[in-house]
N, C-alpha and C positions, 0 to 999 in steps of 0.2 A: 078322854085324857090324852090321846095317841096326838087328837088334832088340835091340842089346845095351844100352841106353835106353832101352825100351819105354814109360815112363811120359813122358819129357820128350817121346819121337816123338809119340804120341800127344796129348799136349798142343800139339806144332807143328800137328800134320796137323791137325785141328783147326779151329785159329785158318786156316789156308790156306782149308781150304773153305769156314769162316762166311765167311772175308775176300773170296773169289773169286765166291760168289754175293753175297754185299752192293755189290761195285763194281759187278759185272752187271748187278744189277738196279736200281741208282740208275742207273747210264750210259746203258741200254737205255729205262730210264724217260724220260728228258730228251726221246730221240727218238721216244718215241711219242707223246707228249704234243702233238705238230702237227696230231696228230687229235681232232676232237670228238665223240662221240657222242652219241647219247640213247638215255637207258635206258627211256623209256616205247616208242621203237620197237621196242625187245629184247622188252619185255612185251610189245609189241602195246595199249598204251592210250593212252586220249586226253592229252595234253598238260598235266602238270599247272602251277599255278600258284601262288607261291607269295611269301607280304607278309612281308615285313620292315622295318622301318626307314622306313615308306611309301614303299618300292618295291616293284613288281612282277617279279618274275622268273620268266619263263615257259620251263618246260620243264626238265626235271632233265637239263639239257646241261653234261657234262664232258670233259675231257680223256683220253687214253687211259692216260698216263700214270697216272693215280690207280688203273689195275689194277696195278701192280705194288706204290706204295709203298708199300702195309701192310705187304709181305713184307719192305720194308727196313727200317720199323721192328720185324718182329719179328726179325728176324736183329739188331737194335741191340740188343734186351733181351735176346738169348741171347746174346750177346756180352759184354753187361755182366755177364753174371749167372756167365759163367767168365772171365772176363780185365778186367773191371773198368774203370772211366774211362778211362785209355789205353788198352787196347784200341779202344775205340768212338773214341775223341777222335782216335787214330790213322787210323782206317779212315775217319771222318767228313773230316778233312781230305785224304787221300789219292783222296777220292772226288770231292772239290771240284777238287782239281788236275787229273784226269784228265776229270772234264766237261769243264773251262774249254780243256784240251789237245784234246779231242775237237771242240769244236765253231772253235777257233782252225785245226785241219786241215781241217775244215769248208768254213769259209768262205773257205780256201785253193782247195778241190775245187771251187767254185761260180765263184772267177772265173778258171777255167782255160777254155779256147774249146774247144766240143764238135767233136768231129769231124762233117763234115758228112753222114756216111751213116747217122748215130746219131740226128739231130733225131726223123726220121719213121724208128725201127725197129721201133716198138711195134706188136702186131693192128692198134692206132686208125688205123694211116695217118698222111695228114695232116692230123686232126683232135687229135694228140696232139704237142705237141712235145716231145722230151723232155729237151731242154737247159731250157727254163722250167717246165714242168714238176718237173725237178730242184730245181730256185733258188725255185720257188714253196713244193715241201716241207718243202724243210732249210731257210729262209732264213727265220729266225725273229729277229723285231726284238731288240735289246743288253736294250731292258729288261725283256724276259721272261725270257732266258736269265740277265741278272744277278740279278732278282727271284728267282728259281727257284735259284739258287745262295746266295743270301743267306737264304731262307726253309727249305732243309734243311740248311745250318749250322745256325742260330739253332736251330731245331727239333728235330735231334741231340744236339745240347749239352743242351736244356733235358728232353728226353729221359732223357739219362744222370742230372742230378740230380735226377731226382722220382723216378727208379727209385731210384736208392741212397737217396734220403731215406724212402720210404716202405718200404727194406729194414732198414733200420736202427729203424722203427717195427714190426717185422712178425716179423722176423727170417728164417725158411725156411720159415713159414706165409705163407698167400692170396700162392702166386705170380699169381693171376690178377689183384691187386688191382695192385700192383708193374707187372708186365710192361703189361697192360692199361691200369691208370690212366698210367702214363710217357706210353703211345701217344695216348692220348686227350687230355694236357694240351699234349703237343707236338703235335699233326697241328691242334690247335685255332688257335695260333699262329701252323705254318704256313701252314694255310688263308689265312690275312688279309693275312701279309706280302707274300707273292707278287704276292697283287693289290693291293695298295696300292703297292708301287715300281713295276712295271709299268706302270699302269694311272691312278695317282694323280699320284705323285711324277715319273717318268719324262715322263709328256704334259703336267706345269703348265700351266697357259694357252693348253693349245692346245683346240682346237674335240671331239676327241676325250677331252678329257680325263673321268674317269669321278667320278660322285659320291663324297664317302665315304658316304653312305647308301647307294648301289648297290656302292660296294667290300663295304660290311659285310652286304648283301644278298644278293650269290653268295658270300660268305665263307661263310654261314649254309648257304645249300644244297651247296657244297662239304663242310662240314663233318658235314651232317645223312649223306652217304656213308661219309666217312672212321670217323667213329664207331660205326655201324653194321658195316660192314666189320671196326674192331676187336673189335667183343665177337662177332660172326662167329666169328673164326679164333682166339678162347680158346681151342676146344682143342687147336689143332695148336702151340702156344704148349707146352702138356702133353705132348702125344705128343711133339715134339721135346727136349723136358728128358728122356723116358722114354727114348728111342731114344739120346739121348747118354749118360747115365748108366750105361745099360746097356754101351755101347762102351768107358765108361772103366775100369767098373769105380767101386764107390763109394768107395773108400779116396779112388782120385784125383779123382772128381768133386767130393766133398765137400774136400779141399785146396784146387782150383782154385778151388772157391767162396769158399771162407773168405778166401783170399788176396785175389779180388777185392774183398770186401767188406772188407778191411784197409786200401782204399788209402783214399786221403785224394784 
């Protein structure tokens, strides 16, 4: 009974899994991103430096969060590329309600009162509290978390039309051009928005508030990652179209395609 559909199951099952790792790993993204790293201590090199816009921005220091979002815009172009603008426009808004739900439980979990044999439970002793501790990790200012929700909107969106515009230029030739160029015009965008609400808009006039010449100067090194990163994982961009097509069969692969590329 399960398989007596095979083609439309197959087309759900599908859209489940793109859909269950794409929420995953925007969600899981939000909350790594409280971390910064530097990648020159991952190398082991000195500190680099780097001029834009006449600023200085020293040290290729990012978020933790930028290890994952490549994978969620590649999971947006394999998505567009079998279920088309509502699919992705779907999955991209349903992504944004569950951040905003997640981190709204959040900062429910943060002003709830620790139990008192929990402060000091950690190895650290009492060198570690671990109620402030808690509130210092997760307690991430409004205009990050709304910069950061507004900037993979905008970005998803602008995503899905340069894929479909440059499919429609292309037709089922250079999926690297399509998949790859989408990622690389949207993550460009994103890079800037994020820090400019945050960072710009959000602090007006206050003493923190960041230059736009220094917004558009970590936008630049944020983005010199992100792009790198994309022409990086070209081919797992392939091997996932091959690995799919081969599950679906191509009679259905090529339907699912065409269909997406029919919407409007």
């Amino acid at each position: 009974m399960y398989f007596k559909d095979l083609p439309e199951r197959k087309r759900t099952l599908l859209f489940v899994v793109l859909g269950v790792f794409f929420l995953t790993n925007a969600l899981v993204a939000e909350f790594m991103g409280v971390k910064i790293f530097s990648i020159e201590k991952i190398l082991n090199l000195a500190p680099l430096v780097f001029h834009f816009f006449g600023e200085d921005v020293h040290g290729f220091n990012l978020t933790c969060g930028v290890l994952l979002w490549p994978f969620v815009f590649i999971m947006t172009d394999i998505i567009n590329e079998y279920y088309g603008t509502k699919g992705v426009r779907l999955l991209s808004y349903l992504a944004t309600i569950m951040i905003s739900y997640a981190f709204v439980m959040l900062y429910m979990a943060m002003q709830t009162p620790g139990v008192d044999w929990w402060f000091y439970s950690s190895n650290y002793g009492n060198e570690l509290n671990m109620d402030k501790a808690y509130n210092a990790v997760y307690g991430q200012s409004l205009n990050i978390i709304i910069g950061s929700l507004v900037a993979f909107l905008i970005g998803q969106l602008i995503d899905v039309f340069v894929f479909h515009k440059l499919k429609k230029m292309t037709g089922e030739k250079h999926l690297w051009l399509r998949a790859t160029g989408s990622t690389l015009v949207s993550q460009l965008i994103d890079s800037f928005i994020v820090l400019f609400i945050a960072f710009y808009v959000a602090r007006s006039g206050q003493p923190n508030q960041m230059s736009i010449s220094l917004v558009l100067a970590i936008g630049c090194v944020n983005y010199i990652y992100k792009f790198t990163m994309a022409i990086l994982l070209t081919p797992l961009i392939y091997l996932s179209h091959f690995l799919i097509d081969h599950w679906l069969g191509q009679e259905l692969s090529n339907k699912m395609k065409n269909r997406a590329q029919g919407e409007e």
